[in-house]
mmCIF file of the N, C-alpha and C atoms, coordinates in Angstrom:
data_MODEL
# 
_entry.id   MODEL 
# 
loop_
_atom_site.group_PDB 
_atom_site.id 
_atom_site.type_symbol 
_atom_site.label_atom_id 
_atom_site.label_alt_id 
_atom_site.label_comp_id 
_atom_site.label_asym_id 
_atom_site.label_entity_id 
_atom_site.label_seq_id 
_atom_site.pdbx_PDB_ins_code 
_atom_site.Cartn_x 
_atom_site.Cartn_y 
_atom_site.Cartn_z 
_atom_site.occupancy 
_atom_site.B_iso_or_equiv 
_atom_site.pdbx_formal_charge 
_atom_site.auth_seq_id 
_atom_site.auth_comp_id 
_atom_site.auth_asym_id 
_atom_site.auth_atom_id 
_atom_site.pdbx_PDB_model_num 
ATOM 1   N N  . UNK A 1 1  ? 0.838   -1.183  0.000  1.00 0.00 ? 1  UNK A N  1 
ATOM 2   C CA . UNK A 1 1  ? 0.000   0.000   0.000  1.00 0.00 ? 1  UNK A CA 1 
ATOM 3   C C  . UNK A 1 1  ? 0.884   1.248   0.000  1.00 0.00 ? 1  UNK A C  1 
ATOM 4   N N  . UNK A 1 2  ? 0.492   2.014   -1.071 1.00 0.00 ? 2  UNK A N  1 
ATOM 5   C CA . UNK A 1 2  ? 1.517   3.663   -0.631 1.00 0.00 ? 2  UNK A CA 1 
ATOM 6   C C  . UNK A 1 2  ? 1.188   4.336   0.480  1.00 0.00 ? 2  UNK A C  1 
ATOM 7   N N  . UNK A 1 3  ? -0.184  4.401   0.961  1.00 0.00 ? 3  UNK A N  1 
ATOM 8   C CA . UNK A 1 3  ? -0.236  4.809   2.599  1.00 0.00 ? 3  UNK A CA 1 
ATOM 9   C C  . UNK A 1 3  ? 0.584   4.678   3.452  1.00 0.00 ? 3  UNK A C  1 
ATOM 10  N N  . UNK A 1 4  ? 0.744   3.055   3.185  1.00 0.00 ? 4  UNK A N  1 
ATOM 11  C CA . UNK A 1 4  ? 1.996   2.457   4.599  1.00 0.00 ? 4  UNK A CA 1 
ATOM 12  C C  . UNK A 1 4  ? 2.812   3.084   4.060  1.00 0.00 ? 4  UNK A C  1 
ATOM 13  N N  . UNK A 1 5  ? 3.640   3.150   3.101  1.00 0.00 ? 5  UNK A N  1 
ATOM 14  C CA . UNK A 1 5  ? 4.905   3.316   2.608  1.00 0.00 ? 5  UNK A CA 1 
ATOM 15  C C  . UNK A 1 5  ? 4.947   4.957   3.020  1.00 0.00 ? 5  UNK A C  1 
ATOM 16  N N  . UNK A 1 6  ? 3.788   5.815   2.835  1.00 0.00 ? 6  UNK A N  1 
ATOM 17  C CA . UNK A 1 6  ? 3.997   6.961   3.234  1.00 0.00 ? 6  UNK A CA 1 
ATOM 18  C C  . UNK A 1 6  ? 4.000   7.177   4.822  1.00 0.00 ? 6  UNK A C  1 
ATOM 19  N N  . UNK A 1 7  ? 3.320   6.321   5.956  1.00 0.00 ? 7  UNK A N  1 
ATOM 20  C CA . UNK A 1 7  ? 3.524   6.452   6.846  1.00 0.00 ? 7  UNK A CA 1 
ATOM 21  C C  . UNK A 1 7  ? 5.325   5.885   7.502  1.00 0.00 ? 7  UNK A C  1 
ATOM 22  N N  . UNK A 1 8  ? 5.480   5.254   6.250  1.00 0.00 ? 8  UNK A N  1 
ATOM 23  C CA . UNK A 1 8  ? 6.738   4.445   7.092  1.00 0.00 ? 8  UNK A CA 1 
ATOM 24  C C  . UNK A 1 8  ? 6.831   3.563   8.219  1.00 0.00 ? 8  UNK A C  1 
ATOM 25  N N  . UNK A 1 9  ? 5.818   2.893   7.903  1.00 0.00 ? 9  UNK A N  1 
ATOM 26  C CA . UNK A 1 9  ? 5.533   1.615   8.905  1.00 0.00 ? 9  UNK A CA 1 
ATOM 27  C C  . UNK A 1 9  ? 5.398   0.688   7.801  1.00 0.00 ? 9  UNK A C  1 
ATOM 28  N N  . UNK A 1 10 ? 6.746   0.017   7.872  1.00 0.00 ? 10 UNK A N  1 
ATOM 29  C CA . UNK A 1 10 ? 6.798   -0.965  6.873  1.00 0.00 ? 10 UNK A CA 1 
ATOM 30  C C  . UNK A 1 10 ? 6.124   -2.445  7.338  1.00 0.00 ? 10 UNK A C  1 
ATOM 31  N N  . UNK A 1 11 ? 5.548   -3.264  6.721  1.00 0.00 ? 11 UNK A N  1 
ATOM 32  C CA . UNK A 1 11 ? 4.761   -4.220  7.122  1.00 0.00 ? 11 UNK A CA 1 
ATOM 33  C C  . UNK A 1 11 ? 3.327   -3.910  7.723  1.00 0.00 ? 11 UNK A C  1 
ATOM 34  N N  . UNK A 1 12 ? 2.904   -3.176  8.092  1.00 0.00 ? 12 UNK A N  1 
ATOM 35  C CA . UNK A 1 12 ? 1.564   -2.802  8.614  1.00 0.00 ? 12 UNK A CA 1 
ATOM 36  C C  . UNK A 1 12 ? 0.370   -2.868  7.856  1.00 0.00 ? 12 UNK A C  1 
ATOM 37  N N  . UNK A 1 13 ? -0.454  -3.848  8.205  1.00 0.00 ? 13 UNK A N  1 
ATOM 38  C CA . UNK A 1 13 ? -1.094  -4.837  7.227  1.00 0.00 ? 13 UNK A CA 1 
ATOM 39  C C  . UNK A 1 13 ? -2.862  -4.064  8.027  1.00 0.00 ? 13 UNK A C  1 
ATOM 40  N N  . UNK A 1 14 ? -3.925  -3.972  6.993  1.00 0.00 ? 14 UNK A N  1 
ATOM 41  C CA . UNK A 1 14 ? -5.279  -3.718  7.604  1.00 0.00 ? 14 UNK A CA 1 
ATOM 42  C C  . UNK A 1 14 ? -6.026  -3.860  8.668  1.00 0.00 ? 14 UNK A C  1 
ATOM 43  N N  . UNK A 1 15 ? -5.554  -5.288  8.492  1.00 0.00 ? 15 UNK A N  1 
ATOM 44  C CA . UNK A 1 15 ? -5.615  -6.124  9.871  1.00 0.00 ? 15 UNK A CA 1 
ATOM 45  C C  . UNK A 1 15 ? -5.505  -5.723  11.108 1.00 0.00 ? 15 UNK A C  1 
ATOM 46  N N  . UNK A 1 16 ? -4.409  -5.321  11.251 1.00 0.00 ? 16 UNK A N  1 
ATOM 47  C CA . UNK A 1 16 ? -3.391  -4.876  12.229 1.00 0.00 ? 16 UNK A CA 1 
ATOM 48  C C  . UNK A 1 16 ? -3.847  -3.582  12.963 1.00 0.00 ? 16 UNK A C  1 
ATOM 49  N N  . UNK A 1 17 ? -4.669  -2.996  12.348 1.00 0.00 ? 17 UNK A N  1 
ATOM 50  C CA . UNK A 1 17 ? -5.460  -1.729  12.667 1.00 0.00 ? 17 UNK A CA 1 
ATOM 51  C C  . UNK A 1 17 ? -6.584  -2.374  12.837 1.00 0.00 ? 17 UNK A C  1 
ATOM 52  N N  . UNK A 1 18 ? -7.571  -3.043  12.390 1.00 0.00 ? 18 UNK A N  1 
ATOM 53  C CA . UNK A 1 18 ? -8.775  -3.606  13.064 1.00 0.00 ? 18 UNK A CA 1 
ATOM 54  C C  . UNK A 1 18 ? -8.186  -4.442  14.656 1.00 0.00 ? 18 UNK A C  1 
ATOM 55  N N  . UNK A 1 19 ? -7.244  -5.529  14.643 1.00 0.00 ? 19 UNK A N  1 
ATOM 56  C CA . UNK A 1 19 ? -6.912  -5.768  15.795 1.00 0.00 ? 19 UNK A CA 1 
ATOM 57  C C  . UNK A 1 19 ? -6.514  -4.687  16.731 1.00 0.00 ? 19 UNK A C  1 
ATOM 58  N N  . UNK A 1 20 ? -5.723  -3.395  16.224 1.00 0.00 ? 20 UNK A N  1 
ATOM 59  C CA . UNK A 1 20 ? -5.453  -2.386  17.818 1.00 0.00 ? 20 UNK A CA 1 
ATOM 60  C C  . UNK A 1 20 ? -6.957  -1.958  18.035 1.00 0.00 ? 20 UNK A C  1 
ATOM 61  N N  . UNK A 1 21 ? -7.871  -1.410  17.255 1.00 0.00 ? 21 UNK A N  1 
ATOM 62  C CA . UNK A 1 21 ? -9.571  -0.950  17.140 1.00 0.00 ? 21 UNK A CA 1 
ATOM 63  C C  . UNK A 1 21 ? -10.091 -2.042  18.252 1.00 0.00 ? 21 UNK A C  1 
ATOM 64  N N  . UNK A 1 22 ? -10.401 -3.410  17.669 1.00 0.00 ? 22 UNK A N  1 
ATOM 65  C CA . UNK A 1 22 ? -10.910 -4.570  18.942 1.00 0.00 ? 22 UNK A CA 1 
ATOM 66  C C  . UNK A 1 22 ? -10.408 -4.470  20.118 1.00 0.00 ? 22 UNK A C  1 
ATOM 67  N N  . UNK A 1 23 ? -9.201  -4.279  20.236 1.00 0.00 ? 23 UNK A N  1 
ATOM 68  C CA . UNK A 1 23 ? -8.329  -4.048  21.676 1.00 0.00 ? 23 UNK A CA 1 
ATOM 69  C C  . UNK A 1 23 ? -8.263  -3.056  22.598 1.00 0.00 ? 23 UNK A C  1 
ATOM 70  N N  . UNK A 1 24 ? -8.847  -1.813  21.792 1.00 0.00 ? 24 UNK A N  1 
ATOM 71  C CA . UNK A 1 24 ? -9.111  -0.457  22.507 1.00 0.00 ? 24 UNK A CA 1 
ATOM 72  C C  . UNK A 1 24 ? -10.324 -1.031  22.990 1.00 0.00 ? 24 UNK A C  1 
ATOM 73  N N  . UNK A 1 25 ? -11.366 -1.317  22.047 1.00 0.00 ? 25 UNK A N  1 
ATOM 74  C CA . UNK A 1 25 ? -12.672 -1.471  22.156 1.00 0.00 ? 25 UNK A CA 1 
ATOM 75  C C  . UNK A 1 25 ? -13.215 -2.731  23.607 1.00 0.00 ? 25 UNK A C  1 
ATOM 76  N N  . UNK A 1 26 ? -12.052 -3.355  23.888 1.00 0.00 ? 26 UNK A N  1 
ATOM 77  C CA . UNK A 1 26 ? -12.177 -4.737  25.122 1.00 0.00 ? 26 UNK A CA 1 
ATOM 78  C C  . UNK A 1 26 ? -11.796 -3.856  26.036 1.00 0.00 ? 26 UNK A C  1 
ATOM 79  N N  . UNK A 1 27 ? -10.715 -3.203  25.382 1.00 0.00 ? 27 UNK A N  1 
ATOM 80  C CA . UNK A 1 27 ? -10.062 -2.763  27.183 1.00 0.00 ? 27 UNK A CA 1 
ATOM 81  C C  . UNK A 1 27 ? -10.663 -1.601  27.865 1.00 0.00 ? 27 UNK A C  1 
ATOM 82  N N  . UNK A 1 28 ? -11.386 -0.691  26.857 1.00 0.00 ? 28 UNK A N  1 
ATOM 83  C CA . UNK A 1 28 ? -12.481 0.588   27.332 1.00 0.00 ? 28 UNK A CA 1 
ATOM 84  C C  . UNK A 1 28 ? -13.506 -0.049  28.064 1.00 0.00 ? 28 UNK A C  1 
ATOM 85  N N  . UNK A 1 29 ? -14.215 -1.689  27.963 1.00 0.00 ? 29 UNK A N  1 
ATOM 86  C CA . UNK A 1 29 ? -14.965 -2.257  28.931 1.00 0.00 ? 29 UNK A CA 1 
ATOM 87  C C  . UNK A 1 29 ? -16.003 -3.084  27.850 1.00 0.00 ? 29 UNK A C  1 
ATOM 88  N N  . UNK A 1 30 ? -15.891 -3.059  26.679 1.00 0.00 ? 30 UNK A N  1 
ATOM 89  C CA . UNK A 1 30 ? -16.602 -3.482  25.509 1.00 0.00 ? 30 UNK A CA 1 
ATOM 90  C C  . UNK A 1 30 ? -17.228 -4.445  26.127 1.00 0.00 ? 30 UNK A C  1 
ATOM 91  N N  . UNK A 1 31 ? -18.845 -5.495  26.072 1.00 0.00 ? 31 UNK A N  1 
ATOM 92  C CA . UNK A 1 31 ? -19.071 -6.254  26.120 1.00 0.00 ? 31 UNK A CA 1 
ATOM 93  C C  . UNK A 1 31 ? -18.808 -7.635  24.914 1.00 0.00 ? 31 UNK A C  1 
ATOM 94  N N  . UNK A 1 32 ? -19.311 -8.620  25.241 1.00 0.00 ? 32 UNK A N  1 
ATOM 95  C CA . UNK A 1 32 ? -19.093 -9.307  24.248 1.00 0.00 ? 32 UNK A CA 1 
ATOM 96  C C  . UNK A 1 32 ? -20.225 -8.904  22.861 1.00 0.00 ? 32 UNK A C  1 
ATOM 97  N N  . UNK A 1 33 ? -21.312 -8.149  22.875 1.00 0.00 ? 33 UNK A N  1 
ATOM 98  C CA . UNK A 1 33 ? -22.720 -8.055  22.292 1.00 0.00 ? 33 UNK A CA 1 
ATOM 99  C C  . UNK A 1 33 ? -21.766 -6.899  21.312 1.00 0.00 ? 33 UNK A C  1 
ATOM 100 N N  . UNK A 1 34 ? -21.016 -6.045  22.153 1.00 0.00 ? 34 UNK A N  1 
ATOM 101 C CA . UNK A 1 34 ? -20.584 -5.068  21.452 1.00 0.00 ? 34 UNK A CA 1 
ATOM 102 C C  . UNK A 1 34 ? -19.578 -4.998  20.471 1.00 0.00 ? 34 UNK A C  1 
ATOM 103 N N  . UNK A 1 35 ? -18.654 -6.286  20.929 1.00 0.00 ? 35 UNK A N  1 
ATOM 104 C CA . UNK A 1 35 ? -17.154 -6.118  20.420 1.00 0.00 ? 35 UNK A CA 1 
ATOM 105 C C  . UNK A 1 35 ? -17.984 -7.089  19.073 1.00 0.00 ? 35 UNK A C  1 
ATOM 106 N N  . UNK A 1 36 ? -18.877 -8.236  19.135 1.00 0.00 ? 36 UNK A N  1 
ATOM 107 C CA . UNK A 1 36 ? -19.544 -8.940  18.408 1.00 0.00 ? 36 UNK A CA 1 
ATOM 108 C C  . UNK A 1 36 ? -19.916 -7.720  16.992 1.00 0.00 ? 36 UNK A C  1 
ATOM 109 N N  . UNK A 1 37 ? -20.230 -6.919  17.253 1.00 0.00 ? 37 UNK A N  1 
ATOM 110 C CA . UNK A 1 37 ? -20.593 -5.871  16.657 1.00 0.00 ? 37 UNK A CA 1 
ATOM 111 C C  . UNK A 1 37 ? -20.091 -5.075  15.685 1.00 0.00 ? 37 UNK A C  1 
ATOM 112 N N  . UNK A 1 38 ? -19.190 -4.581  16.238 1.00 0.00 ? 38 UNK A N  1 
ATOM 113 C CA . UNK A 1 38 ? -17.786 -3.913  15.904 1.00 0.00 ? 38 UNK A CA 1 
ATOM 114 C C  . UNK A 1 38 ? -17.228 -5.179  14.672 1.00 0.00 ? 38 UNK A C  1 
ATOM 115 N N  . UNK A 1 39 ? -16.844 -6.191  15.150 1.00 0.00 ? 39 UNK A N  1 
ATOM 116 C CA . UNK A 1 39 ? -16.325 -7.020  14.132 1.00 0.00 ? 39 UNK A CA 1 
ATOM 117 C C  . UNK A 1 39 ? -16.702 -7.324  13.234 1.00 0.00 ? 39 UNK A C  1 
ATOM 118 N N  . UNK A 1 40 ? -18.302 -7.562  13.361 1.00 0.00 ? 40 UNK A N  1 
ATOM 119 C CA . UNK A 1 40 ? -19.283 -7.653  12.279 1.00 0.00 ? 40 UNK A CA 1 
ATOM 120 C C  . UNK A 1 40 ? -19.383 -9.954  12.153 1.00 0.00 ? 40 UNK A C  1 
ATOM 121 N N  . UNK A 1 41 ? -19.370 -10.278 13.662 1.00 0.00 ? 41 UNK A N  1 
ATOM 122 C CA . UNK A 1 41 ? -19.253 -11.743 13.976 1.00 0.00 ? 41 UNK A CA 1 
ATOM 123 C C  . UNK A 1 41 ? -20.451 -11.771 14.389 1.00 0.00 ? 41 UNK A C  1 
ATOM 124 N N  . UNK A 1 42 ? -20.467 -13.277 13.974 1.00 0.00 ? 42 UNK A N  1 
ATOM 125 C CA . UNK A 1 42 ? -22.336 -13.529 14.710 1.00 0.00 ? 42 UNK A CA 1 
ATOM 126 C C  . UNK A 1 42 ? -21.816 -14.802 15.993 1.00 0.00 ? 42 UNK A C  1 
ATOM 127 N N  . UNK A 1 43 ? -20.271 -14.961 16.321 1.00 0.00 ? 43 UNK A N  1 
ATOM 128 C CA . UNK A 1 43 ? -20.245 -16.055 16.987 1.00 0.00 ? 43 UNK A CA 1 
ATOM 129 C C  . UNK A 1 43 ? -19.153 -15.043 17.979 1.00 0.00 ? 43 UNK A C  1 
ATOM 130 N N  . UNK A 1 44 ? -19.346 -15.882 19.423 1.00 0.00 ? 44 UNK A N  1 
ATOM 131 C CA . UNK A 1 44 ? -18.668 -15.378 20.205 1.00 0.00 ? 44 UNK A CA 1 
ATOM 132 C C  . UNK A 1 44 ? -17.231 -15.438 20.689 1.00 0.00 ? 44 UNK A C  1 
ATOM 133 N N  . UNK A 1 45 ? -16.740 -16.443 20.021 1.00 0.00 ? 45 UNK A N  1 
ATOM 134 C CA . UNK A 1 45 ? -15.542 -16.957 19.898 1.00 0.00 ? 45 UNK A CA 1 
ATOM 135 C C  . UNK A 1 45 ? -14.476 -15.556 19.950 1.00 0.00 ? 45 UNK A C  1 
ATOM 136 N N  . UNK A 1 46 ? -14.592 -15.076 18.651 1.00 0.00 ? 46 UNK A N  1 
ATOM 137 C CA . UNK A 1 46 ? -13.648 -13.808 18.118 1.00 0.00 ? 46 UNK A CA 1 
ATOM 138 C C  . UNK A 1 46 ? -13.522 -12.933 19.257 1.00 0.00 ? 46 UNK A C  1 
ATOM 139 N N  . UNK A 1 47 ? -14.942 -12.639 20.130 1.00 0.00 ? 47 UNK A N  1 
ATOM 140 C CA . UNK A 1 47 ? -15.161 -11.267 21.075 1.00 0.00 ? 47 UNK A CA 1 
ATOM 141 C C  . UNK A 1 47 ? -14.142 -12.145 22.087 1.00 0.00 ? 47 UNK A C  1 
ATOM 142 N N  . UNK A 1 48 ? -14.439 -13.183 22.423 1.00 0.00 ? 48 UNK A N  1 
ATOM 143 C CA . UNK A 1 48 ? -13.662 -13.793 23.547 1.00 0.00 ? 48 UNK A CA 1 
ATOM 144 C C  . UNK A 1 48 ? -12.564 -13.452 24.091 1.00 0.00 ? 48 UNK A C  1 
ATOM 145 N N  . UNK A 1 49 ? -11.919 -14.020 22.520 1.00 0.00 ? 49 UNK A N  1 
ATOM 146 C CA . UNK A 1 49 ? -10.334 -13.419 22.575 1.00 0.00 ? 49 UNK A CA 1 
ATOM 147 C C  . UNK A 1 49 ? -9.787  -12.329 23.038 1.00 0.00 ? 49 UNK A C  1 
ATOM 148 N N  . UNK A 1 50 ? -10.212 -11.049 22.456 1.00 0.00 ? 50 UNK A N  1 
ATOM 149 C CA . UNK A 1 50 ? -10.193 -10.019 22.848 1.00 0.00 ? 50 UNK A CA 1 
ATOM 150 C C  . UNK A 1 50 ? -10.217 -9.597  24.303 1.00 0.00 ? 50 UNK A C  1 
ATOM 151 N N  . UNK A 1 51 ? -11.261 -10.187 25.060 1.00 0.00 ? 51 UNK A N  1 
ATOM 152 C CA . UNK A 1 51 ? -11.672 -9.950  25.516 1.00 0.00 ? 51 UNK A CA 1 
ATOM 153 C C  . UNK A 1 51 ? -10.928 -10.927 26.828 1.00 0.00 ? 51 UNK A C  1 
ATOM 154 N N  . UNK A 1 52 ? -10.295 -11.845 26.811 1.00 0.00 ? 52 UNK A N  1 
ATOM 155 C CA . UNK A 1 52 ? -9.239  -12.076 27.248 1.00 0.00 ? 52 UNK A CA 1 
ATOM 156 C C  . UNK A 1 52 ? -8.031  -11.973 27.663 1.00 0.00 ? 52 UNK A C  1 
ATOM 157 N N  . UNK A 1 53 ? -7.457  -10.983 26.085 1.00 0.00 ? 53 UNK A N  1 
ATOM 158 C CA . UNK A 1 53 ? -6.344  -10.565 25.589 1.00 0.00 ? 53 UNK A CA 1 
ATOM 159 C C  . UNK A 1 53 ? -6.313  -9.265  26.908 1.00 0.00 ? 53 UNK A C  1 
ATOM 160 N N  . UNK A 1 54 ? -7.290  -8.824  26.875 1.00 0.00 ? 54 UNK A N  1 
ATOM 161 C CA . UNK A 1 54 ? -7.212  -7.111  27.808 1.00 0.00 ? 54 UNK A CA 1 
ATOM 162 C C  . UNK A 1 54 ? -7.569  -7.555  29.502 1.00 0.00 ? 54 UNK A C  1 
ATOM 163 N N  . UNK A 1 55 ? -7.465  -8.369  30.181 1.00 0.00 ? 55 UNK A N  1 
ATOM 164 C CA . UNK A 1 55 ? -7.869  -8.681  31.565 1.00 0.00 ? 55 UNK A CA 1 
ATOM 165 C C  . UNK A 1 55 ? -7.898  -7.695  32.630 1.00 0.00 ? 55 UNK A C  1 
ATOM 166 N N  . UNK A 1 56 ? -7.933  -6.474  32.016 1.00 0.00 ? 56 UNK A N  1 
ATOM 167 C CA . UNK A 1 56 ? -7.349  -5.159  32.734 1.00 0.00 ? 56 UNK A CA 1 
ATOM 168 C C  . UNK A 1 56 ? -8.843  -4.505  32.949 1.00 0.00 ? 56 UNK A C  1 
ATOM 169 N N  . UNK A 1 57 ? -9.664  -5.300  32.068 1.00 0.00 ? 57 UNK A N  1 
ATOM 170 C CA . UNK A 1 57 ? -10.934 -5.150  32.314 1.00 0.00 ? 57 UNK A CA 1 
ATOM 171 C C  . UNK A 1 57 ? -11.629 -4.817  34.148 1.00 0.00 ? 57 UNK A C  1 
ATOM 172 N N  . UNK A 1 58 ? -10.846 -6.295  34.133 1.00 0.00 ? 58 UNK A N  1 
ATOM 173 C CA . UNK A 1 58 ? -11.866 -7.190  35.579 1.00 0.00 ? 58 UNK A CA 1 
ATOM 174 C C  . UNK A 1 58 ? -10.942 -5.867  36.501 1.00 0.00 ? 58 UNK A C  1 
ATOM 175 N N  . UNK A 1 59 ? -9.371  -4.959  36.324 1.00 0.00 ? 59 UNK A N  1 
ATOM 176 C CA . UNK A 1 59 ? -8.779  -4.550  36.518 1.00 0.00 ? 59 UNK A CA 1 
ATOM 177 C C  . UNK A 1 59 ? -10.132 -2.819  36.743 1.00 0.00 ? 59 UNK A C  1 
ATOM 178 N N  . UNK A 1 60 ? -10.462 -2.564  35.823 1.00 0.00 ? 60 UNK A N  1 
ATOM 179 C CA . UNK A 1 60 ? -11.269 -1.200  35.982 1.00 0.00 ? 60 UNK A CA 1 
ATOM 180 C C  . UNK A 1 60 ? -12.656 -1.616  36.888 1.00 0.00 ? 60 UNK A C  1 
ATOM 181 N N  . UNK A 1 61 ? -13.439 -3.065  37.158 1.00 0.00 ? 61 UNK A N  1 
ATOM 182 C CA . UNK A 1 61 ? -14.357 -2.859  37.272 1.00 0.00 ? 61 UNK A CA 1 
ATOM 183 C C  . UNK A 1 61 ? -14.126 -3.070  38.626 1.00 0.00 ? 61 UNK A C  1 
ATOM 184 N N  . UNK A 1 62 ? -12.199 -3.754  39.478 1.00 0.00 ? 62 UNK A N  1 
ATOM 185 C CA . UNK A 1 62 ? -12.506 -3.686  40.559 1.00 0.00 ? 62 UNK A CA 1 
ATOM 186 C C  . UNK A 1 62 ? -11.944 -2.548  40.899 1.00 0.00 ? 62 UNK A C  1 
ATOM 187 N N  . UNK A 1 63 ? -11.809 -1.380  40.077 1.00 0.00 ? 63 UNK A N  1 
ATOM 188 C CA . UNK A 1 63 ? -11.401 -0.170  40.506 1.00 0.00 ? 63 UNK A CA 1 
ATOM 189 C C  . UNK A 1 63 ? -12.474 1.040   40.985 1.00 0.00 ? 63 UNK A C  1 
ATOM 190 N N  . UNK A 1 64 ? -13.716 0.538   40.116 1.00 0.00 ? 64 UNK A N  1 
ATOM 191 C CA . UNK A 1 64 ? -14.869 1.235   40.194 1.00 0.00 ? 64 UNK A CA 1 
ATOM 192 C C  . UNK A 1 64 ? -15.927 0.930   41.636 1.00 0.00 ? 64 UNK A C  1 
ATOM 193 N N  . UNK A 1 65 ? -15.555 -0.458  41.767 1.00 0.00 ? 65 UNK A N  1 
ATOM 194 C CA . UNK A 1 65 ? -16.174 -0.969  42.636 1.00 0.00 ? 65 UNK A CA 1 
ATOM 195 C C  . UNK A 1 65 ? -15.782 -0.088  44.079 1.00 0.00 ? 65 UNK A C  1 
ATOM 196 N N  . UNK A 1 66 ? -13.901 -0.477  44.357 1.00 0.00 ? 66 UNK A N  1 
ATOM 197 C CA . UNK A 1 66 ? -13.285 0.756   45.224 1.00 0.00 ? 66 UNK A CA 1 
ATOM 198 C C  . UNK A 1 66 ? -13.948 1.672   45.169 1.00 0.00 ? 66 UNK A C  1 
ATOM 199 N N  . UNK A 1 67 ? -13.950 1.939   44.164 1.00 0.00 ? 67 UNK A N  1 
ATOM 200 C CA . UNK A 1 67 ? -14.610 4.223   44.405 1.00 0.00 ? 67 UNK A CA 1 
ATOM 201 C C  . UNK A 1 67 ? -15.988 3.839   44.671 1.00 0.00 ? 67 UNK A C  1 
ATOM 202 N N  . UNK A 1 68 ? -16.825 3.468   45.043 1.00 0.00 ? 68 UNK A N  1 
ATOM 203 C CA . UNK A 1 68 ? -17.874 3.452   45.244 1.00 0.00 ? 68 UNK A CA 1 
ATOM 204 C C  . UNK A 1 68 ? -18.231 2.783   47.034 1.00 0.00 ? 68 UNK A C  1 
ATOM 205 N N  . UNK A 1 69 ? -17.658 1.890   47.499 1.00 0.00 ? 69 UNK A N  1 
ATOM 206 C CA . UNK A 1 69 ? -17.356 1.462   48.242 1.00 0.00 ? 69 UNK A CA 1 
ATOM 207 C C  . UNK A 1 69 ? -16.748 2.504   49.212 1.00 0.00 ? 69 UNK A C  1 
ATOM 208 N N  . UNK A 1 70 ? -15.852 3.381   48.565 1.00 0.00 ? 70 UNK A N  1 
ATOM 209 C CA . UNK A 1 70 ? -14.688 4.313   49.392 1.00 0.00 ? 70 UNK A CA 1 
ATOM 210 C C  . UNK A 1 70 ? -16.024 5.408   49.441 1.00 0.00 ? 70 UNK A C  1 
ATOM 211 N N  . UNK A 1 71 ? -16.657 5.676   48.626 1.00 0.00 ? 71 UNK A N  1 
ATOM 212 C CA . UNK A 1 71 ? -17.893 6.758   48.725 1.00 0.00 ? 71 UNK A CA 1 
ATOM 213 C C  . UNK A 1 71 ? -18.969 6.797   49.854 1.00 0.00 ? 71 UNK A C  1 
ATOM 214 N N  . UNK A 1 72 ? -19.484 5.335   49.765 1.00 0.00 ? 72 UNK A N  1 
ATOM 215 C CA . UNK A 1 72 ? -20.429 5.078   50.558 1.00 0.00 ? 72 UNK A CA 1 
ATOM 216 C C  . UNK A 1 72 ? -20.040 5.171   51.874 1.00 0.00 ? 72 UNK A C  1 
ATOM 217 N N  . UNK A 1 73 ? -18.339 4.855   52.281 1.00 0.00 ? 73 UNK A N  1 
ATOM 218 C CA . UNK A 1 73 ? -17.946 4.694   53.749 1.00 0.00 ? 73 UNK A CA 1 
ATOM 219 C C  . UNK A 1 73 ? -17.572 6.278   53.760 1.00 0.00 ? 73 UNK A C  1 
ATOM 220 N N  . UNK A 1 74 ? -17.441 7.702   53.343 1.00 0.00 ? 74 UNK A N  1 
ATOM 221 C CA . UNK A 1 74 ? -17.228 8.525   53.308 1.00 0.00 ? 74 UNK A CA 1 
ATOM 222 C C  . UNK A 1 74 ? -18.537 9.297   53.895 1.00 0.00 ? 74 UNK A C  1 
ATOM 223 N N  . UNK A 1 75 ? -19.323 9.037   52.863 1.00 0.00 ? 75 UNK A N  1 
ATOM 224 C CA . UNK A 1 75 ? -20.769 9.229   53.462 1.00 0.00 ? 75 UNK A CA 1 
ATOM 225 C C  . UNK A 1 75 ? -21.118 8.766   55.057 1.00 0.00 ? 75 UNK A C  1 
ATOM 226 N N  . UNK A 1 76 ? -20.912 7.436   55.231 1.00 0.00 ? 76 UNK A N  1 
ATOM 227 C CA . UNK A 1 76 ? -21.495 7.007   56.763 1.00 0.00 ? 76 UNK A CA 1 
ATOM 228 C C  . UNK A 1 76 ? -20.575 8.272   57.653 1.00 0.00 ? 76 UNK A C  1 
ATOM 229 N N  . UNK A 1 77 ? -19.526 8.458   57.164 1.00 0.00 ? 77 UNK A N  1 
ATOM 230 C CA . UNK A 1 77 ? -18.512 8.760   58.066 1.00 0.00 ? 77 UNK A CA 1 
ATOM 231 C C  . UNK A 1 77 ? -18.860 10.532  58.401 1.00 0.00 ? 77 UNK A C  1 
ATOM 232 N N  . UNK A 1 78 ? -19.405 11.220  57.235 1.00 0.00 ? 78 UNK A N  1 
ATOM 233 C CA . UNK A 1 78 ? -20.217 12.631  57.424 1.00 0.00 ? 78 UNK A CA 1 
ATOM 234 C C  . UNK A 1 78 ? -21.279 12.569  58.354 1.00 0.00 ? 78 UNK A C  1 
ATOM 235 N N  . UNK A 1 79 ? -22.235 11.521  58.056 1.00 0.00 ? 79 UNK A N  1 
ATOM 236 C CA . UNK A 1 79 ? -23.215 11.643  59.144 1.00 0.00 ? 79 UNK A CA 1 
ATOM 237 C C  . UNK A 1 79 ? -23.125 10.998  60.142 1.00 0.00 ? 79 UNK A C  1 
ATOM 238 N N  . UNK A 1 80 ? -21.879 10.154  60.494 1.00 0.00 ? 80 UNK A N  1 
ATOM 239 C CA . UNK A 1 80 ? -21.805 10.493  62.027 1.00 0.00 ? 80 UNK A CA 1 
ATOM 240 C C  . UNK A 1 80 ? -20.518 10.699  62.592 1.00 0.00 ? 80 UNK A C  1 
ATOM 241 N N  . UNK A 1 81 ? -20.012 11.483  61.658 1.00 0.00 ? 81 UNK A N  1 
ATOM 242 C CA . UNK A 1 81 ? -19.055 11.999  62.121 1.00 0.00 ? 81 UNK A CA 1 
ATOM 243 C C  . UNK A 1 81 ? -18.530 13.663  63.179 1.00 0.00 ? 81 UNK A C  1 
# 
């Protein structure tokens, strides 16, 4: 492709940009319904992967969980504090 050749990323294949796209798309919190989507798959296999590949997932949702947890004990702690 002259694109690549103009970016100067030699070897950088279409592909390769749909796979970083799926990988943003898992690790932002994508479900499987969604990443299914995005790919344009009717089987769940493909989302899996992905969705494997990024485990940083289970990583944000026990981060969210913290802040919420840390909120609620913040709260008890105003009213009777």
């Amino acid at each position: 492709m002259d694109v690549v050749k103009e970016m100067g990323i030699p070897g950088l294949h279409f592909h390769d940009l749909r796979h970083t796209g799926n990988t943003f798309a898992a690790e932002s919190g994508a479900g499987l319904k969604e990443l299914m989507a995005r790919m344009g798959h009717d089987e769940v296999r493909a989302a899996m992967i992905y969705q494997r590949a990024v485990g940083g997932a289970d990583k944000a949702i026990t981060d969210a969980i913290d802040q919420h947890v840390g909120e609620r004990s913040n709260d008890r702690e105003d009213r009777t504090g």
